[in-house]
Structures are given as C-alpha cells and as structure tokens.
VEXVEXNU-207547 format. One record per residue: z, y, x of N, C-alpha, C in turn; residue in three letters. Coordinates in steps of 0.1 Angstrom, whole numbers, padded with zeros to 4 digits, always signed. Each point is the difference from the previous one (the first is absolute). Layout:
N
ZYXZYXZYXAla
...
//
This chain:
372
-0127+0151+0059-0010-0010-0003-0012+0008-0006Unk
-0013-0003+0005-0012+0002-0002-0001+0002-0018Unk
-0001+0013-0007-0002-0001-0017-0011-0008-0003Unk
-0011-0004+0006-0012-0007-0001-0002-0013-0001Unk
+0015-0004+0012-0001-0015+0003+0000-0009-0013Unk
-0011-0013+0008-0003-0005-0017+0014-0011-0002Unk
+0007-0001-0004+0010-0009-0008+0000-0009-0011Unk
-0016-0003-0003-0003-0011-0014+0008-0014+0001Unk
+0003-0004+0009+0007-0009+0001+0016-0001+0010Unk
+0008+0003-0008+0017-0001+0006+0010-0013-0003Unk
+0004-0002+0012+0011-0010-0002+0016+0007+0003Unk
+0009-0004-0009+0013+0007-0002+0011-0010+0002Unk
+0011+0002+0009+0010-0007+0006+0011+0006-0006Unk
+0009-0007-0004+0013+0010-0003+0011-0011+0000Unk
+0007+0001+0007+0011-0008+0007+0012-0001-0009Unk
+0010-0012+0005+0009-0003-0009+0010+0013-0001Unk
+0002+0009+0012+0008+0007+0006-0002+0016-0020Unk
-0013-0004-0004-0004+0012-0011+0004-0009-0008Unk
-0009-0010-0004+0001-0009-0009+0013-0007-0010Unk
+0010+0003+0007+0011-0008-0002+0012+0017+0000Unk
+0010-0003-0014+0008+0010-0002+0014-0003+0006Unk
-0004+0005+0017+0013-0001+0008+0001-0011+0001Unk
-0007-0007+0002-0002-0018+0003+0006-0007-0007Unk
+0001+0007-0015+0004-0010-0012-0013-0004-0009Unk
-0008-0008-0002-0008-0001-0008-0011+0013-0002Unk
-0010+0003-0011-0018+0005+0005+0010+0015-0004Unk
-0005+0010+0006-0003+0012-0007-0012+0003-0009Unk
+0004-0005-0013-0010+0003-0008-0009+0012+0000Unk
+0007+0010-0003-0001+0013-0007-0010+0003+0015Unk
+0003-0002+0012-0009+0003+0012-0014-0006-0002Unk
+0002-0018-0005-0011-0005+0002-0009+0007-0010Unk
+0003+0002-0013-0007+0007-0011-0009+0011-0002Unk
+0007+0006+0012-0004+0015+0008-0013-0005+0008Unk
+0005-0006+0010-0013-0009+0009-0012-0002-0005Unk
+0001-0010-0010-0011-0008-0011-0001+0015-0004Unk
+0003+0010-0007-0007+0011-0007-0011+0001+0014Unk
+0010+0003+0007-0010+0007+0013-0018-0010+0001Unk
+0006-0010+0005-0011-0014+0000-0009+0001-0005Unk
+0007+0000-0017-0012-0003-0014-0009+0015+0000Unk
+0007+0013+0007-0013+0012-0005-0008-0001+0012Unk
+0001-0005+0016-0009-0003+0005-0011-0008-0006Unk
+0008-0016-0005-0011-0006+0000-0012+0006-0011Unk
+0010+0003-0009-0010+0006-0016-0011+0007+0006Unk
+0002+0009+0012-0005+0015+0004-0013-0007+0010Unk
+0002-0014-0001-0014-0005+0009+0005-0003+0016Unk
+0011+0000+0006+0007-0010+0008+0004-0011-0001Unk
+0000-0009+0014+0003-0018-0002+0013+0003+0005Unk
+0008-0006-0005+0017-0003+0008+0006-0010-0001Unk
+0002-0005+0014+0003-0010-0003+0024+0001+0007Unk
+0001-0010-0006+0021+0006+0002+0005-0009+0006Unk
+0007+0003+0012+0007-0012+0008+0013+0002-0006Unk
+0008-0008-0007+0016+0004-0003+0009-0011+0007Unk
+0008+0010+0005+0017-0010+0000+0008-0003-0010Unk
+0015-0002+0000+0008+0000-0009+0000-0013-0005Unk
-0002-0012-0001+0001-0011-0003+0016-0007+0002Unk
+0002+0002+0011+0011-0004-0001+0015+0011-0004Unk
-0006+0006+0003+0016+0012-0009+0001-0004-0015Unk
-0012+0001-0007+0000-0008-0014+0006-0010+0000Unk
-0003-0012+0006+0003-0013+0004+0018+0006-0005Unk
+0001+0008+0010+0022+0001+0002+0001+0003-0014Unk
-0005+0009-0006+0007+0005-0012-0004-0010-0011Unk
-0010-0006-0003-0002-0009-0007+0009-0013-0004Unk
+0006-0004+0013+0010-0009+0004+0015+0007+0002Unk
+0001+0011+0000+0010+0003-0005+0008+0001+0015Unk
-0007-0002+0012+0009-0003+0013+0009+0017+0005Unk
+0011-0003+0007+0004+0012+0004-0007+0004+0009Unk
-0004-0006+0007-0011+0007+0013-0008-0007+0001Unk
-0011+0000+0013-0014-0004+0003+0010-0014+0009Unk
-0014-0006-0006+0011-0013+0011-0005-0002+0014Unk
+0005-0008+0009-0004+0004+0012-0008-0016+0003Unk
+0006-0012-0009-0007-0011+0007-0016+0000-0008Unk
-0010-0006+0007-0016+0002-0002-0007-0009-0010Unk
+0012-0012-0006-0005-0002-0014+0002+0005-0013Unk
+0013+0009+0006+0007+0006-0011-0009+0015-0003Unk
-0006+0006+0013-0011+0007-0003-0010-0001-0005Unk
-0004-0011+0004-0016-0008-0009+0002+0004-0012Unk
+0016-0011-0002+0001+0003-0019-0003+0008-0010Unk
+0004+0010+0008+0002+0016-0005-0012+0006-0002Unk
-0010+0000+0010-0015+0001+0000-0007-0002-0013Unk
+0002-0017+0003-0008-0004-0012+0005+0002-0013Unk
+0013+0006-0006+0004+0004-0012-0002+0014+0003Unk
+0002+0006+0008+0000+0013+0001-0019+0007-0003Unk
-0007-0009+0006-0017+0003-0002-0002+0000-0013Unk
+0005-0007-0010-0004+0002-0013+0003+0012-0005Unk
+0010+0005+0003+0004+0013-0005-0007+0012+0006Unk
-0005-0003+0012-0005+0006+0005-0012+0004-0003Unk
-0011-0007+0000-0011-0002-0006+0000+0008-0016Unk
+0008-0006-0009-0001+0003-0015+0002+0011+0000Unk
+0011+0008+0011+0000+0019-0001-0014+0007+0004Unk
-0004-0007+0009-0012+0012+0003-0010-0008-0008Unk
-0001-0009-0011-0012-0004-0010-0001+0008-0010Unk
+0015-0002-0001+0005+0011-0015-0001+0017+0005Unk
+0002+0002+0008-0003+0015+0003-0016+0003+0001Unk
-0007-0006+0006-0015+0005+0001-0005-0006-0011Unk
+0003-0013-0005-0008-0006-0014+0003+0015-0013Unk
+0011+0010+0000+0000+0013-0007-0010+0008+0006Unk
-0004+0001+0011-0010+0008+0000-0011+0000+0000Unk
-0006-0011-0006-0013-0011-0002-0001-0004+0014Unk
+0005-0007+0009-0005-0008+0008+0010-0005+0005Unk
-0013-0012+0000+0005-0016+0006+0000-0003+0011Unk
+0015-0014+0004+0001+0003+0010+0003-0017+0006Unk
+0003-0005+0008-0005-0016+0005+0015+0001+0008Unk
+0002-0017+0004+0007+0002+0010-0004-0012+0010Unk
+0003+0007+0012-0008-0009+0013+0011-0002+0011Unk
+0010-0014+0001+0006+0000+0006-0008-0008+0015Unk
+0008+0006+0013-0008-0010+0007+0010-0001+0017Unk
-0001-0011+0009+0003-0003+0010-0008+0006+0015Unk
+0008+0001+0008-0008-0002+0014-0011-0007-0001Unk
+0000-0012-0001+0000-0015+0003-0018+0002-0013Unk
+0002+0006-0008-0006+0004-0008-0017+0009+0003Unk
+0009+0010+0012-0009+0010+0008-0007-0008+0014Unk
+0005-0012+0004+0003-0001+0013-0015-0010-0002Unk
+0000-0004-0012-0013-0012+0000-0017+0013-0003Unk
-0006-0001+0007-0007+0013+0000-0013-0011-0016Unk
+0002-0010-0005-0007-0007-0014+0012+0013-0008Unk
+0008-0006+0002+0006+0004-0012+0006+0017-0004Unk
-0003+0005+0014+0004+0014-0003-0016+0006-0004Unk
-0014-0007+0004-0007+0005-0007-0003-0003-0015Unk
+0008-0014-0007-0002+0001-0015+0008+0007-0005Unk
+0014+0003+0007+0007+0010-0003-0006+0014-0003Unk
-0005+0008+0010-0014+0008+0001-0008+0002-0014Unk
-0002-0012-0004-0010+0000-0006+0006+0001-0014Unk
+0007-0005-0002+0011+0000-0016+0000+0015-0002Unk
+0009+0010+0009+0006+0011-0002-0016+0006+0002Unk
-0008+0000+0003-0013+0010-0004-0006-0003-0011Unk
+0003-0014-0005-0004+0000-0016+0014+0005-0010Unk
+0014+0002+0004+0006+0006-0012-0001+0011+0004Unk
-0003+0009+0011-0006+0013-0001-0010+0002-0007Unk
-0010-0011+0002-0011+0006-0012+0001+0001-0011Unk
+0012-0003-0002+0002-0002-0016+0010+0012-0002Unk
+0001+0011+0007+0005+0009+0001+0018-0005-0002Unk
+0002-0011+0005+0017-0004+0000+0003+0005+0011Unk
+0014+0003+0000+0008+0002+0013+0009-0011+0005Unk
-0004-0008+0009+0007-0011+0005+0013+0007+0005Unk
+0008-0013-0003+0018+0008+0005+0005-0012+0009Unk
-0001-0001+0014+0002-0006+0010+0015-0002+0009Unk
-0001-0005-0004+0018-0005+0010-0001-0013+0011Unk
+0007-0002+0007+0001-0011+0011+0008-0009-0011Unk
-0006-0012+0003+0007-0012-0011+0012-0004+0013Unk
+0014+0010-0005+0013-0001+0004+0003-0015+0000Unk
-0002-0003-0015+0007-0016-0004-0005-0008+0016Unk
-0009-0004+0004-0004-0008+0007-0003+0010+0015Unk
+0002+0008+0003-0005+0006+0010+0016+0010+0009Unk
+0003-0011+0016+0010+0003+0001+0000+0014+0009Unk
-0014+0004+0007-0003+0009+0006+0007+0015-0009Unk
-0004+0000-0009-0003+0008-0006+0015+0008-0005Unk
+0008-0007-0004+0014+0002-0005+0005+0002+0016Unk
-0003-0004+0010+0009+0003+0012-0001+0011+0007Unk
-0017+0005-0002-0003+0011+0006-0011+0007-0009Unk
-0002-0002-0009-0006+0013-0011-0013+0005+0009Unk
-0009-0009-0002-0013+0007+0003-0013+0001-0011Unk
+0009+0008-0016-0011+0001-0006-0009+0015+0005Unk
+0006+0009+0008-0008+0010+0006-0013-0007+0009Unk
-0001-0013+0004-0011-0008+0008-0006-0006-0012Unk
+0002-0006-0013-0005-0004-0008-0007+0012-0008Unk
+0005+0009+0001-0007+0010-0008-0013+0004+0009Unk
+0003+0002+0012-0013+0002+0010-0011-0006+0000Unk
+0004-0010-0001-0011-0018+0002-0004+0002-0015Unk
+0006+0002-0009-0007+0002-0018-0012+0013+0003Unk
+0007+0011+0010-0010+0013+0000-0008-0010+0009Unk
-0005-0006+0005-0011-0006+0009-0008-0002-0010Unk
+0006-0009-0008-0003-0017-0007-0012+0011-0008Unk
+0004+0013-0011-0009+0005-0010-0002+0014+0005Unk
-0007+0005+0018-0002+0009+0003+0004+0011-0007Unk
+0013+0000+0003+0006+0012-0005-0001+0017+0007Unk
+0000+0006-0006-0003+0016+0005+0015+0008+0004Unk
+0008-0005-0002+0015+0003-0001+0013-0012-0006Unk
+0006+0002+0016+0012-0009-0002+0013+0009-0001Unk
+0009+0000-0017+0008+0007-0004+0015-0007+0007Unk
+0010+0005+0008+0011-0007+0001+0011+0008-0006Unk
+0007-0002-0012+0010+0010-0005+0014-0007+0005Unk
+0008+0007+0007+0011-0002+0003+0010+0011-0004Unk
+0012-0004+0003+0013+0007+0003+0001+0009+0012Unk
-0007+0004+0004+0002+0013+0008-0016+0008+0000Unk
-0001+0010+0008-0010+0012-0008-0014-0004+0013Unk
+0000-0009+0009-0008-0002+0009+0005-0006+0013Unk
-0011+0000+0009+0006-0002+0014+0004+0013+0009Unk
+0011+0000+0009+0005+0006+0001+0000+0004+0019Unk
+0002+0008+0004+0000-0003+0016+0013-0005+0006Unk
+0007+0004-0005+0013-0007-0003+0009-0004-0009Unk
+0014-0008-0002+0003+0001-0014+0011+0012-0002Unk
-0008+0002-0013+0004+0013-0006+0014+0002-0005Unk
+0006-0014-0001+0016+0000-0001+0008+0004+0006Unk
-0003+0000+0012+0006+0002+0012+0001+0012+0007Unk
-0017+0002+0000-0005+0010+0005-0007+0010-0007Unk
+0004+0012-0004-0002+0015-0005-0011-0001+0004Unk
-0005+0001+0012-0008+0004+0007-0018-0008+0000Unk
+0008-0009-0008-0016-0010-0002-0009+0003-0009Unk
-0011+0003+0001-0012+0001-0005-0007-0009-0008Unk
-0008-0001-0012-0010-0006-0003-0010-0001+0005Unk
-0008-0015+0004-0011-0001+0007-0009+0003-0013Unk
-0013+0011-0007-0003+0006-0009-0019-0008+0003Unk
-0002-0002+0014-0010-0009-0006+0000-0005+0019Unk
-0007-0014+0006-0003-0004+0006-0007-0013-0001Unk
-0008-0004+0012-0008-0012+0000+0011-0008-0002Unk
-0003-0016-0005+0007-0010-0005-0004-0008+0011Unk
-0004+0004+0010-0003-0010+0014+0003+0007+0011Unk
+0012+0016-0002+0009+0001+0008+0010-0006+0006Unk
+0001-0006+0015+0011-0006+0003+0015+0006-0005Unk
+0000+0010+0008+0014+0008-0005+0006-0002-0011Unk
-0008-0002-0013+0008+0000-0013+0015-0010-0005Unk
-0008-0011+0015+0008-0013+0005+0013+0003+0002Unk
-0001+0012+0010+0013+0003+0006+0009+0013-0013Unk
-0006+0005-0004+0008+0007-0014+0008-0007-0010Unk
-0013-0014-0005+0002-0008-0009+0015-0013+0007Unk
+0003+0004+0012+0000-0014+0004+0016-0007-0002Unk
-0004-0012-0002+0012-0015-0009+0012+0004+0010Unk
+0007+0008-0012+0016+0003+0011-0003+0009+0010Unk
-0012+0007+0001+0002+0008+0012+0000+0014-0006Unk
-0004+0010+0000-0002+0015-0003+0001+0000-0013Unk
-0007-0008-0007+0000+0004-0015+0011-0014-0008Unk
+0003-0008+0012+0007-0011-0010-0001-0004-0012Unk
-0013-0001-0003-0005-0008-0011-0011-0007+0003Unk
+0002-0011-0003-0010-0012+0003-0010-0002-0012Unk
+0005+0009-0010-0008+0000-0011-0010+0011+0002Unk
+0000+0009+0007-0010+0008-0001-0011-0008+0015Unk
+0008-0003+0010-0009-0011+0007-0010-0006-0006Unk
+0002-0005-0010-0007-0012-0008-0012+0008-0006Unk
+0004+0016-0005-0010+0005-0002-0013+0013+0004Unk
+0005-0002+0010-0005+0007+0018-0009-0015+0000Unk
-0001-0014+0000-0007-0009+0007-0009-0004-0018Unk
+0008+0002-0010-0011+0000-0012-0013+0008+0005Unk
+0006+0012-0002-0008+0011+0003-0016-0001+0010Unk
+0005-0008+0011-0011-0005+0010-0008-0012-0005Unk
+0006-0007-0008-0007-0008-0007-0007+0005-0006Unk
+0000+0008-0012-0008+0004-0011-0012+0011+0008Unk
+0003+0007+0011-0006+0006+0010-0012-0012+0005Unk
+0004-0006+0004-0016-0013-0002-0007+0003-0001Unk
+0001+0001-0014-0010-0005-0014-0006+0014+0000Unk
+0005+0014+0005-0002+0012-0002+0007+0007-0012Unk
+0012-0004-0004+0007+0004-0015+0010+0006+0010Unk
+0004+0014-0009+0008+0010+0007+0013-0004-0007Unk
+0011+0005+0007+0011-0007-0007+0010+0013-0004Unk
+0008+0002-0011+0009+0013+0001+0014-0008-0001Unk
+0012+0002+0005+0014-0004+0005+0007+0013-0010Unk
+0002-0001-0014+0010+0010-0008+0007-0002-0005Unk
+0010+0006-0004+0012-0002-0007-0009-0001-0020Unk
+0010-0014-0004-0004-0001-0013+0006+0009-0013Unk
+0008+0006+0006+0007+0011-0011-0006+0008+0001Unk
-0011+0009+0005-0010+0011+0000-0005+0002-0013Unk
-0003+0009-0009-0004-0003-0017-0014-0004+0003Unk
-0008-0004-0010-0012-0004+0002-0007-0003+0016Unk
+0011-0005+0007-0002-0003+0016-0017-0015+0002Unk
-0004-0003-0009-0007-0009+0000-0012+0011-0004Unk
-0001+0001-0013-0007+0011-0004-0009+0008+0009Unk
+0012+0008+0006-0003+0013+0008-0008-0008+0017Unk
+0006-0011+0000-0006-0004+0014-0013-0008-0002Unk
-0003-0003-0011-0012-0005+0000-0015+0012-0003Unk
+0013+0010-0006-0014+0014+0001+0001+0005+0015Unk
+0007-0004+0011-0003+0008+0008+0011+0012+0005Unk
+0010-0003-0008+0011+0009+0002+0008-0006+0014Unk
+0006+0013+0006+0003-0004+0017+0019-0006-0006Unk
+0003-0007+0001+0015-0007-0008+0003-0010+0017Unk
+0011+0001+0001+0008-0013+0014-0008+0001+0013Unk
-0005-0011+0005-0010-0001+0009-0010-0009-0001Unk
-0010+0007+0005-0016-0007-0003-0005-0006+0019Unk
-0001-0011-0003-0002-0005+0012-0018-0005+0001Unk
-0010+0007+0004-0011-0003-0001-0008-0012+0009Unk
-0012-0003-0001-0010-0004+0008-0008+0002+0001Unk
-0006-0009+0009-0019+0008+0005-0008-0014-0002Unk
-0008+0005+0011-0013-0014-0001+0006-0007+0015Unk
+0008+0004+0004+0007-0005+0007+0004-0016+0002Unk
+0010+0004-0010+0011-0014-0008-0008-0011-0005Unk
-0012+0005+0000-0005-0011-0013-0004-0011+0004Unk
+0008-0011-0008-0006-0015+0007-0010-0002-0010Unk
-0006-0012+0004-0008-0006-0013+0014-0012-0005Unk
-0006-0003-0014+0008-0010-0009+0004-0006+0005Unk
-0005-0008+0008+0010-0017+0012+0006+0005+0004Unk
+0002+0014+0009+0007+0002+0007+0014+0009-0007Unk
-0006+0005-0013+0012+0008-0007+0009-0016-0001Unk
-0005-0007-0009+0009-0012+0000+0007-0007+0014Unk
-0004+0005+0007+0007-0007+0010+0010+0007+0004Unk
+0000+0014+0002+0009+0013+0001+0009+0000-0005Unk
-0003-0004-0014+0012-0004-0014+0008-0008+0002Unk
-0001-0010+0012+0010-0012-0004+0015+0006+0006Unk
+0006-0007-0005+0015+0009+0000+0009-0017+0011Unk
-0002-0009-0007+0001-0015+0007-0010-0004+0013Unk
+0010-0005+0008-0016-0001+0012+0008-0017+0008Unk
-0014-0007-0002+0004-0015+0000+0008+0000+0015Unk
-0005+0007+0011+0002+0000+0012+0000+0011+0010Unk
-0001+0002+0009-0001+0008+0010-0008-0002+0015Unk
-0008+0007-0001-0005+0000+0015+0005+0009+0012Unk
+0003-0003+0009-0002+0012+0009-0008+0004+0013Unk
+0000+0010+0002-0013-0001+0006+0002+0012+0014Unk
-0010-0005+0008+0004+0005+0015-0009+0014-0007Unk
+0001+0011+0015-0008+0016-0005-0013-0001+0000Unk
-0004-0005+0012-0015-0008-0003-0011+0001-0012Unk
+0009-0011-0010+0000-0007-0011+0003+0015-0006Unk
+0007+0008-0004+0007+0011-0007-0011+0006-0002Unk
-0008+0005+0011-0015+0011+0003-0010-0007-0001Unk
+0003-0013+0006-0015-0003-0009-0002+0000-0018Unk
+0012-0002-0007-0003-0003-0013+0002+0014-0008Unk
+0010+0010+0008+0002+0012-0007-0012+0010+0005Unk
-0002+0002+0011-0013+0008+0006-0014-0003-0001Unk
-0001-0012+0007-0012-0005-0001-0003-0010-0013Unk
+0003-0004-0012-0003-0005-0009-0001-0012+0000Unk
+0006-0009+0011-0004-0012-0001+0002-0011-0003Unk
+0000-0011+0002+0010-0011-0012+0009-0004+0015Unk
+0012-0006-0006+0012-0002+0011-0002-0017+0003Unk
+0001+0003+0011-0006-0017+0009+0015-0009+0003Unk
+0000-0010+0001+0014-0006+0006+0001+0006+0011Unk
-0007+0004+0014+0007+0004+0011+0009+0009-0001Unk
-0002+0011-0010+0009+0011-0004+0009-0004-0004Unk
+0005-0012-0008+0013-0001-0009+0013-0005+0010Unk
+0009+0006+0001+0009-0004+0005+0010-0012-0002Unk
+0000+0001-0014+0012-0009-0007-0004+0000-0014Unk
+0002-0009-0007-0005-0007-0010+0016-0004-0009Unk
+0007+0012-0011+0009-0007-0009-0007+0000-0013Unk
+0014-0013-0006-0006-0003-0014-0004-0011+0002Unk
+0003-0007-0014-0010-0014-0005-0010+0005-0007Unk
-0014-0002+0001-0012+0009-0011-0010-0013+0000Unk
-0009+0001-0007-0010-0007+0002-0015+0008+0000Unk
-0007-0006+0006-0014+0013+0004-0005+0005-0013Unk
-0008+0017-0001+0001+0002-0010+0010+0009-0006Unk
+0014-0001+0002+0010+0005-0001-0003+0015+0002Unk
+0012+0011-0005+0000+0012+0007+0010+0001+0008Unk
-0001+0008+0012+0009+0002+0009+0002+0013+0002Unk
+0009+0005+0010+0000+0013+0006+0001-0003+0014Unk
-0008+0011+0004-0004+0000+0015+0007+0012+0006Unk
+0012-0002+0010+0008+0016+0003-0002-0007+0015Unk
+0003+0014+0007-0001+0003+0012+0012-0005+0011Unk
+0002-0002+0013+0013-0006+0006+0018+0009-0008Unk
-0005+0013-0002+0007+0004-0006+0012+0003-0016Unk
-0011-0011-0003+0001-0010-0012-0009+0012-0013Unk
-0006+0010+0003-0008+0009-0011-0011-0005-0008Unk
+0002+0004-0007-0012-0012-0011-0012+0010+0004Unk
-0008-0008+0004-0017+0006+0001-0009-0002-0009Unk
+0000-0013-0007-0009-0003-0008+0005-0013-0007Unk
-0009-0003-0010+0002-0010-0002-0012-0007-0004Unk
-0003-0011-0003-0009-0012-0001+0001-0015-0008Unk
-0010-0003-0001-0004-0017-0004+0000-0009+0016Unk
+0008-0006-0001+0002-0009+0020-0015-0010-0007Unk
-0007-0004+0013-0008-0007+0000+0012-0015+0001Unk
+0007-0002+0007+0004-0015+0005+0020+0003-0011Unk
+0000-0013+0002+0016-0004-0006+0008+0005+0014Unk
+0017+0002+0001+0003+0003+0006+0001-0008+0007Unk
+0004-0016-0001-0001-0011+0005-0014-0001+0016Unk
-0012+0005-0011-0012+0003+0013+0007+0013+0011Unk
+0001+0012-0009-0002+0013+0006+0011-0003+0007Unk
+0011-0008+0003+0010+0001+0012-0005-0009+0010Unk
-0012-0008-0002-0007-0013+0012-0006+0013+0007Unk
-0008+0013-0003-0008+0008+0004+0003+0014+0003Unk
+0011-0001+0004+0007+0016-0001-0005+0002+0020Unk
-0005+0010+0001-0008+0009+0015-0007-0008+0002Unk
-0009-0011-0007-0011-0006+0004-0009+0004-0002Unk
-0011-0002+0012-0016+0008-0003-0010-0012-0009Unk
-0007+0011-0008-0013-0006-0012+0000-0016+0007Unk
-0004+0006+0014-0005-0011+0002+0007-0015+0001Unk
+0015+0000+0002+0009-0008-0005+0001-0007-0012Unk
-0004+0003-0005+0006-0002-0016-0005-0012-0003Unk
-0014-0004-0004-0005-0013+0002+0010-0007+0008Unk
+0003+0000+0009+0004-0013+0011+0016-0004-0008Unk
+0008+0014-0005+0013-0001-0007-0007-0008-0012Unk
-0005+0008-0010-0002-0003-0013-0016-0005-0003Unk
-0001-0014+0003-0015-0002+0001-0009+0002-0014Unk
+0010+0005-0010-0007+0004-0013-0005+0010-0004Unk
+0004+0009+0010-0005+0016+0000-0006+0002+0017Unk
-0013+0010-0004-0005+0009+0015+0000+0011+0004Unk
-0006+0000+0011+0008+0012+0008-0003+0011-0004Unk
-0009+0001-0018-0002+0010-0007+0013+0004-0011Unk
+0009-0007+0001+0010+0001-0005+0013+0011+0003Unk
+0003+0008-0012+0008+0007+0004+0013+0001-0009Unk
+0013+0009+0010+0007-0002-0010+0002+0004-0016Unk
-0005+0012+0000+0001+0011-0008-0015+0009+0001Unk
-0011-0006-0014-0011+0005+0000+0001+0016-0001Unk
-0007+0012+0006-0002+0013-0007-0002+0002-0013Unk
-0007-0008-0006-0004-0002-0012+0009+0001-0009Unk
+0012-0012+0006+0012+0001-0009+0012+0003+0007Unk
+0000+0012+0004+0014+0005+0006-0005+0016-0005Unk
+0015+0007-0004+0002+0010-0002+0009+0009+0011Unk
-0006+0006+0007+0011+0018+0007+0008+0004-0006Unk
+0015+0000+0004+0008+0012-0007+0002+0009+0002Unk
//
C-alpha cells in the first residue's frame, strides 16, 4: 500500500468469528486492544467509524444457553440481550482512552429507503464531527437477513459510502485472500494486492467452491461495493499486533484490493449498488444486455423477457441476463403487475397497454440503474 495514501477517514469491520472467545461470549482483552488501536487513530486526527459483530454470542452466554440456538426467535433474543453487552464493552474500552463512542443499530429495510439512508447519512457525519466513533451493528433483534447470512461486511461498505471513506478495514480470522484455500493447499498463495473489480477473485473466493467460505465471498463483493465510492479495502487477519494501526499508515498487512476512477458511481447509484434485497427481477434479452451495459442506455420493455416478483413502481430490482447473471440493478419505472402487461413490447405499445403512461416510458431509467 501506497505510504502516502490519504486514510483520514476509516471504517473497521471485525466479525463475530474475532469478536467472540471461541463462540462463547465477547473477547474482551481483544476488544480492549482494538479500542486502544481506534482511540490513537482517532486522537492522532483520524475519523473511524466500527462495524462490530458478536451480539448474539453474548446473547448465549448472558442466558446461560449451552449452545447457539438454531430456531430465529430464539436468536433475536440473544441479539437483543447480547447488544447491550456488546455495546457497553467497546464504550468502556475507548471511553478510557478519551473517546466517545454512539451506537447505531440498523436494518436493510433501513438502507433500502434512499429518505432514510440519507438521514441516516446525515446523523453519522454529525457524531463524526463531534469527533465520536459510531459502533454499528445490523439490528439482529428484528432483522432476519442478517442472522441467516451475515452481511455486516455489505453494511460496513454502504457505511464506507454513506461518510466517503478513504479505507475499508475488514479484520478477520484468516491472514487475506488466498488463490486457494490454504488448508488444504500448501501450495496457495496470498493475493498481496489486486483490483476489487477483478472477476476472478470470485472464483478464489468462491461459496463452497475453491476457497469454501462463503464468508470471504461476502467480502470479495463488500469490497466492490466500497470500490464505488473509490474507498480501498484491506481483507487482514485481526490478530496482526497493531494490524489497524499499521494499515492505516500504509503498512502492506493481508490483501489490499484497490480502485480507480473507474468504479466510481455517483451517490444514487452507490445506493443502488448497496442494496443487498432486490424487490424483483428482470430479465433481459442480449439486445437489452449491450444496450444498457455498452451503450449506456435506459432498458425499454422490448428487451425484458420475464418479469418476477411482486414490487410496486419505484421499487429496486435486479436486471440479469438469460443466464440468470446480475448486470445491474435499478428503480423499475412500472409495478410488476404493469411490467408483465409489457414485457417485448415496443415504446410505441405501451400507451395502447397502459393508457397512463407513453411511449416515452421506460422500464429502468439510466439515471437510476446501476452496472455491475
């Protein structure tokens, strides 16, 4: 990593997998360490903001359970006792090192309303200013996504959007991405730095396949996210000593997945990128594929093939290819209820179907659709 690179502003992820002592309840003595780390950034004139796990491991040991439970209210439960404990450790650790620190729980459903993800937005750049470090978790209690498939590595991305962050920190349990997995294979290598809008990383990272973790998946597609906005992301192991520290001066630590001017969406479109929930699905002939990926243009009903999902216009969708590949995604101009009356109809159709809209009408404005 570049010694120069500016890093004023970092967001830090550190997953239940560190967080939690052998998936009994918080490892304190780690998180303590962490918050040191945190609090001499921020002192030293850095913003940081902290995505944490571990809510529900607390949850188990607080309740005294012999294991994690498997049914989804009994996990809620745990969440929401387990967050208080959560929270009060990393308050009590950085409140020792003069700084203060918030907590910001929040939903999909939360991100998905583009009002509310920008007051959201707007909260966390005033307790930045107040030189606080917001401590962000997915509100488990009420959010079933989240407990089933662990996408605070996408929450942490969409937060590096939300306060133009210069660096997205992901600390995990292994030392980076890998070309293959290293358990297995002697022979596998650390990927030590690459673009974060390489296909291939897909195939390294991939759910059950080469690297059999779905969790590093999750953070191969963070990664592209935070790539957007132009924030570089590093994938390191959190047991590194001063592994936060050292990576925010520039020290080369795991793997650093970069961007360009490339990636870069503007704001509507980072938010649209972000959505992790997609009301519906389009699909769309090749036609339709090149006009919207090559030629830039907004996607017409003639192109859409098939129309799933209940949505209402407005909605976000995803637009993939006959092959079912996600290409993009969007704001649908029509409810699906319309967009199935109009599926390979030309502009000029549309009036005659839907006499409330004209044949200026499309499905999926450019404006608001995003390329993946």
């Amino acid at each position: 990593m570049d010694k120069q690179m500016k890093t004023k502003r970092i967001v830090v992820k550190i997953g239940s997998s560190l967080l939690t002592n052998n998936g009994r309840g918080l490892d304190r003595t780690a998180i303590y360490e962490w918050a040191r780390q945190i609090a001499e950034l921020q002192n030293s004139g850095h913003e940081v903001l902290l995505v944490s796990s571990g809510a529900v491991a607390e949850g188990v040991v607080r309740m005294n359970l012999p294991e994690r439970p498997k049914k989804l209210e009994a996990l809620q439960a745990c969440a929401s006792i387990g967050q208080m404990g959560l929270i009060e450790t990393w308050w009590q650790a950085l409140i020792q090192k003069g700084v203060q620190s918030s907590q910001v729980l929040l939903t999909h459903d939360d991100l998905a309303h583009r009002s509310r993800y920008l007051n959201i937005s707007q909260t966390i750049a005033q307790l930045m200013e107040w030189r606080v470090v917001p401590v962000i978790n997915e509100n488990d209690t009420i959010s079933y996504d989240e407990i089933k498939f662990g996408d605070n590595d996408s929450l942490g991305a969409m937060a590096a959007a939300m306060i133009h962050a210069d660096l997205y920190i992901i600390l995990t349990d292994q030392d980076g991405v890998f070309t293959d997995n290293p358990r297995t294979n002697p022979d596998a290598k650390l990927i030590e730095q690459e673009r974060a809008m390489a296909d291939y990383l897909f195939d390294v990272a991939g759910d059950g396949g080469k690297w059999g973790s779905g969790g590093m998946l999750t953070k191969i597609r963070a990664a592209r996210l935070a790539a957007m906005s132009q924030c570089q992301t590093v994938i390191a192991s959190g047991k590194v000593d001063d592994v936060i520290i050292r990576l925010a001066h520039g020290e080369r630590i795991g793997t650093l997945l970069t961007t360009d001017s490339s990636d870069k969406l503007i704001a509507k479109k980072q938010w649209l990128a972000a959505h992790i929930r997609m009301a519906g699905t389009l699909i769309i002939d090749d036609g339709a594929k090149t006009a919207i990926t090559t030629n830039h243009k907004s996607l017409l009903p003639i192109g859409v093939l098939e129309v799933q999902g209940d949505f209402d216009a407005g909605s976000v969708v995803e637009i993939v290819d006959t092959a079912k590949t996600r290409i993009a995604v969007g704001q649908v101009g029509f409810s699906s209820a319309d967009a199935k009356l109009i599926t390979q109809k030309s502009s000029a159709q549309i009036h005659d179907i839907l006499p409330h809209f004209d044949e200026k009408s499309v499905m999926v404005h450019r404006d608001e659709m995003a390329i993946l």
